[in-house]
C-alpha positions as CSV (number, residue, x, y, z in Angstrom):
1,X,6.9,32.8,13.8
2,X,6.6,32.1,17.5
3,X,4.6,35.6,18.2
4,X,2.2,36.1,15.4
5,X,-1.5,36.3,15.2
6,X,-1.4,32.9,13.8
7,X,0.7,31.7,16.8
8,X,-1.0,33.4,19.5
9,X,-4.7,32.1,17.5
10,X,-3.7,28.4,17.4
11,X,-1.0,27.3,20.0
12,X,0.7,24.4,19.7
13,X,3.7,22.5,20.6
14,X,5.3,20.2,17.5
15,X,7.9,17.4,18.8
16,X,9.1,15.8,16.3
17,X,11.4,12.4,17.3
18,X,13.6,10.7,15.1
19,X,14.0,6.8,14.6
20,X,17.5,7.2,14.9
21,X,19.9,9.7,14.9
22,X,20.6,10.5,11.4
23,X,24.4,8.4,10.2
24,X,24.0,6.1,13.2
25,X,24.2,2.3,12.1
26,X,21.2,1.7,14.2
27,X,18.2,1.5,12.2
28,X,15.6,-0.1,14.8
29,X,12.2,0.8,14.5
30,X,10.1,2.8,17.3
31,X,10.2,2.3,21.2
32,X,6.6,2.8,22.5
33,X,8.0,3.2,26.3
34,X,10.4,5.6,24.8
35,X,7.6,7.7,22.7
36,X,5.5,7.2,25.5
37,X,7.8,8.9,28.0
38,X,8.4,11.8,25.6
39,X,4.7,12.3,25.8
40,X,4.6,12.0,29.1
41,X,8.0,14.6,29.8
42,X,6.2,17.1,27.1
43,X,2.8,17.2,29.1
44,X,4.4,17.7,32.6
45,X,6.8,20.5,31.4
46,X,4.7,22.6,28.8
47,X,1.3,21.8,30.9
48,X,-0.2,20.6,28.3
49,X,-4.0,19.5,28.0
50,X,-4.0,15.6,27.6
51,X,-7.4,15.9,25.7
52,X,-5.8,17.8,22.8
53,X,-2.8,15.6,22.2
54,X,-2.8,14.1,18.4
55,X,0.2,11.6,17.6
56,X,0.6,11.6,13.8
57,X,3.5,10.1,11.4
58,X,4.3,9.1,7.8
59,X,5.9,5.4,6.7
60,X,7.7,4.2,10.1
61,X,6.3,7.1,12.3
62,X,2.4,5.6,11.2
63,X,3.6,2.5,12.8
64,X,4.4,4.3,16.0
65,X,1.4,6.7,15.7
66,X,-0.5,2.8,15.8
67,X,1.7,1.8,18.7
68,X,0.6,5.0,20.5
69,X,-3.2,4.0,19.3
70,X,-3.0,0.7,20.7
71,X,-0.9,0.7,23.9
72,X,-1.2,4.8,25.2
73,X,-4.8,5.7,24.8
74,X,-4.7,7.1,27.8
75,X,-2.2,9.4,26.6
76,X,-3.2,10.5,23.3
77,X,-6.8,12.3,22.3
78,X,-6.5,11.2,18.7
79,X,-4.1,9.5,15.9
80,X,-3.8,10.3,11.9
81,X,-1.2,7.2,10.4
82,X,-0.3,8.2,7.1
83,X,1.3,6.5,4.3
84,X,1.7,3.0,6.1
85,X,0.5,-0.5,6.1
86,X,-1.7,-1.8,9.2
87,X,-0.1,-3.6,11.8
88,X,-1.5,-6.3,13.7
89,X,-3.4,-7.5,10.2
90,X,-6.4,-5.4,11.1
91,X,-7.6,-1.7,9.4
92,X,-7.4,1.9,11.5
93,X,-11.2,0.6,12.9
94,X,-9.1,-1.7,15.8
95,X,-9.1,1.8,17.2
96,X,-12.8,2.6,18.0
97,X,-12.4,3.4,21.5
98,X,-10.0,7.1,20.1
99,X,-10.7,9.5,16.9
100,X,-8.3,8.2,13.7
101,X,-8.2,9.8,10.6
């Protein structure tokens, strides 16, 4: 997969966190400081272009695509929540200062 046209045409790096690990008893929700070090780790050791970073999630990883959205713009170029509720009792348009879909 890595060294196909399609590869070599679009690159990309996919990190994909989990709440939790999977049969741990801990079922907290996101940590932005955590998700925004692993942004910040990912971008110093693949050099990667801060302008093209998009955070995106479904259920509980919307929540911390929002959490990304509202407290590490400076980090992120752009945000797609999916299948998730608004936080903060406001719609995806508390975010008109970065590209949502």
């Amino acid at each position: 997969v890595w060294n196909t046209p399609l590869a070599r045409t679009f690159e990309a790096i996919v990190i994909a966190p989990h709440v939790y690990p999977i049969g741990s008893s801990d079922n907290r929700l996101w940590d932005r400081e955590e998700l925004r070090e692993l942004i910040i780790e990912a971008t110093l050791a693949f050099r990667v272009d801060p302008d093209r970073i998009v955070v995106t999630g479904l259920s509980s990883g919307s929540i911390a695509t929002q959490e990304l959205l509202r407290y590490s713009k400076d980090l992120v170029a752009a945000g797609m929540p999916g299948a998730f509720q608004y936080l903060y009792g406001r719609s995806p348009c508390q975010f008109d200062d970065v590209p949502v879909w």
